[in-house]
C-alpha positions, 0 to 999 in steps of 0.5 A: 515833089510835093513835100520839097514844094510845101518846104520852098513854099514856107521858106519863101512865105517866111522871108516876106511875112517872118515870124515874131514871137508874140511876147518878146517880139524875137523873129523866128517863132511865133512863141519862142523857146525862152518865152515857152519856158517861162509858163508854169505848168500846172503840177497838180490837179484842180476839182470842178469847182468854181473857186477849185481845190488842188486835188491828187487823183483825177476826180471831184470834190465832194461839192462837185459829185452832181456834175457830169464831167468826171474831172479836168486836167488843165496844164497851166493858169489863164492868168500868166499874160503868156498864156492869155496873149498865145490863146488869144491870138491862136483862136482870134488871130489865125495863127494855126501853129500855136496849136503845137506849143498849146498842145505841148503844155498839155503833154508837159502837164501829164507828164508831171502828173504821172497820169499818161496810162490814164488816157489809155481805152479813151476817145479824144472830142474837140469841143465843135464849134457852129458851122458859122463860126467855124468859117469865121475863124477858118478852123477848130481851135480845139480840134487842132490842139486835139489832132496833136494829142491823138498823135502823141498819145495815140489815141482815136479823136471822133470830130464827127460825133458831137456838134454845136448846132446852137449859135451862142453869144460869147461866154466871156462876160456872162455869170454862171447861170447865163453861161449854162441857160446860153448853152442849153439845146447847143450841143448834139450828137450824131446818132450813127456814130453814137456806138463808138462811145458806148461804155467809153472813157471820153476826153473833151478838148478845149482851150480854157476851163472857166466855170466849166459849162461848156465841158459840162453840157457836152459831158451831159450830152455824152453821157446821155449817149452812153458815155461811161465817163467824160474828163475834160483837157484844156491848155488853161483853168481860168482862176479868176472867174 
């Protein structure tokens, strides 16, 4: 009954608000197949640097070894329009249900690089977002990329663990040294949970990888924790940064 009534319910939304593709505008999808197919997938692994260096093994360069992120899978590049109009959209527009393609390219991506069993004995964290934004934006971005990996990976997602209790002016627009001095004190972790990541390999999820201080100071407050290790995956690595 209530499944039958979700379906009529989206059947009838759909005929009076359709769905456009939001790069060829082709009613149906929000992305459409054609579209999805055009974006690159990243095939190779980038280090953590500003101006990275494609790497083989999940890992960092030798100028990355202070860092405390252990590395980043990052599916494709943030500077393919496609991949700026989805993300963008998805996180100022409300439209929930790209998290499935978003998610998708993630999956592609460590289906390319063959690390599928690296993700085993791990926990998934979104990234959290303050309680004010949360209610601004009606939802977790990196959360709802998060629940469909925890899914198709099987693999525990912890949304209670780490929160940001600090509000933060946007990144966007901000030099390294801001965007580290911005985020100081933001982040904290729920001292009744913190046993569940005792000696854990951890992936943090988040949309973009820019320079990498949002990942980083969570992956410090992890570690702090007891964490053994924290990578960080993101849909995209921007690259022009």
């Amino acid at each position: 009954m209530g499944q039958n009534f979700r379906k009529l319910k989206e059947k009838f939304l759909n005929l009076i608000f359709p769905k456009f593709c939001i790069n060829c505008h082709k009613e149906g999808l929000f992305l459409c197949q054609d579209c999805f197919s055009l974006i690159e997938i990243n095939s190779f692994l980038y280090c953590l640097c500003q101006k990275p260096k494609k790497i083989i093994k999940p890992g960092k360069c030798l100028k990355c070894q202070n860092k405390n992120l252990s590395g980043v899978f990052s599916a494709t590049d943030f500077n393919q329009n496609i991949v700026k109009k989805v993300i963008h959209q998805f996180k100022y527009c409300s439209l929930k249900e790209l998290a499935v393609p978003l998610a998708l390219l993630i999956i592609l991506h460590f289906e390319l690089i063959a690390n599928i069993n690296f993700l085993k004995n791990s926990i998934l964290i979104p990234i959290p977002l303050t309680k004010k934004r949360l209610k601004e934006r009606g939802f977790n971005q990196s959360e709802e990329i998060a629940k469909i990996l925890s899914q198709i990976f099987s693999l525990p997602l912890e949304n209670d663990i780490l929160f940001k209790i600090k509000s933060t002016p946007p990144q966007v627009g901000l030099k390294k040294k801001e965007r580290f001095k911005n985020l100081e004190g933001a982040f904290l972790l729920n001292n009744k949970k913190i046993e569940k990541i005792k000696n854990k390999k951890i992936f943090l999820i988040d949309d973009v990888y820019t320079t990498g201080t949002t990942l980083e100071e969570s992956a410090k407050i992890l570690k702090k924790g007891g964490a053994k290790s924290v990578f960080g995956i993101t849909v995209a690595r921007d690259l022009k940064f």
